[in-house]
C-alpha positions as CSV (number, residue, x, y, z in Angstrom):
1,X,-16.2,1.2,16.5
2,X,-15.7,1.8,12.8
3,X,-13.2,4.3,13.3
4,X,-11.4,1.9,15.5
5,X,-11.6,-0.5,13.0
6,X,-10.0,1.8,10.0
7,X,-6.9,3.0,12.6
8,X,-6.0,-0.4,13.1
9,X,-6.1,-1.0,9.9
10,X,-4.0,1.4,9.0
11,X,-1.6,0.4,11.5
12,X,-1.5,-2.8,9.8
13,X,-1.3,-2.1,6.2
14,X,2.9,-1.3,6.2
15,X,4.6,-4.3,7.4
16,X,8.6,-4.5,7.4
17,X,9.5,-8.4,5.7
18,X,13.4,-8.3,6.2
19,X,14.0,-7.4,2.6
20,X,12.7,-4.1,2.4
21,X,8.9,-2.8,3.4
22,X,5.8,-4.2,1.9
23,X,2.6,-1.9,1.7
24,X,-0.3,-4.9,2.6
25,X,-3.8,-4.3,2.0
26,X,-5.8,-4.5,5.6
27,X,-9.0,-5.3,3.9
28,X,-10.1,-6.4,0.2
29,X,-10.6,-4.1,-1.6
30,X,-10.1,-2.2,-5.4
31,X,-6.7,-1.0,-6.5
32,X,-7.9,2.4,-8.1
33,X,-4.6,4.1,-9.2
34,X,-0.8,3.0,-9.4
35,X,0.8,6.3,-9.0
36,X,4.6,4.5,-8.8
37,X,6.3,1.6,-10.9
38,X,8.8,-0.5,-10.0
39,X,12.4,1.4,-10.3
40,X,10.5,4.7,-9.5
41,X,12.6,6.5,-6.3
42,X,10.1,7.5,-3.4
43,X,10.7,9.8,-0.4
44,X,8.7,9.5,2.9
45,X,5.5,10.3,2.5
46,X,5.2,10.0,-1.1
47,X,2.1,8.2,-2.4
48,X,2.8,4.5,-4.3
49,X,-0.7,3.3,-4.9
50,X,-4.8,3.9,-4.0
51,X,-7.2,1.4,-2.7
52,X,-10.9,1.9,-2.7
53,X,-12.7,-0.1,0.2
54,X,-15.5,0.6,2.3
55,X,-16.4,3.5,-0.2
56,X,-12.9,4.9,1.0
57,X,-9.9,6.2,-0.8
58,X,-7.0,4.3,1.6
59,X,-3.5,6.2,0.1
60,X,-0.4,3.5,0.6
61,X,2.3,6.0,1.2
62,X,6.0,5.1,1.5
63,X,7.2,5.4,5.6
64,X,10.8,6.0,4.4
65,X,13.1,7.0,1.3
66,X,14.1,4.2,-0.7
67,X,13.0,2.7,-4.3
68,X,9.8,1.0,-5.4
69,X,10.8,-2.8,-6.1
70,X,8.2,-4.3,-6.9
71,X,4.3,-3.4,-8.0
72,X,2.6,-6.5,-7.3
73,X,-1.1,-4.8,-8.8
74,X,-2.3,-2.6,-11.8
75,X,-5.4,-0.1,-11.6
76,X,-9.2,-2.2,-11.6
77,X,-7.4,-5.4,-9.6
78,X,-9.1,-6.7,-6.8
79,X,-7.5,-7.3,-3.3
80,X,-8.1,-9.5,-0.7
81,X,-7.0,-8.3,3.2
82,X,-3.4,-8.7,3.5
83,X,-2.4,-9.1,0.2
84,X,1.0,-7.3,-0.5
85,X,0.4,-4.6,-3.1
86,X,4.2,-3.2,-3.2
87,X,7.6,-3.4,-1.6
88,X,10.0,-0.2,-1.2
89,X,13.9,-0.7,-0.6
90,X,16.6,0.8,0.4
């Protein structure tokens, strides 16, 4: 059940918003470290921030090429579920 719980989670935490793709925390949690800042260029795959929750280490990774926006968080911040952490554009 957990396990089920964390995929669809993961599903959920990349959501498309018409102006670009926002990373969205799936549950509250602790932003632990910022590894991009807003005008940083990402590739697909690459690694914008950390969340600790559920004594987990949930990586937000970009799902496309494209430059980080906006950083909505710093490192120590607390989250609640489906707060938008980032947004990557074009």
């Amino acid at each position: 059940m957990l396990l089920k719980l964390l995929k669809k989670a993961k599903d959920e935490e990349i959501a498309d918003s018409g102006n670009g793709e926002a990373l969205t925390s799936p549950m509250p949690g602790k932003i632990w470290k910022v590894m991009k800042k807003a005008g940083d260029k990402v590739a697909a795959g690459d690694v914008v921030l950390v969340l600790e929750a559920m004594k987990m280490e949930n990586e937000f990774k970009a799902t496309k090429a494209g430059t980080v926006t906006e950083v909505l968080v710093k490192e120590g911040d607390a989250v609640d579920g489906n707060a938008v952490l980032a947004r990557i554009g074009d």
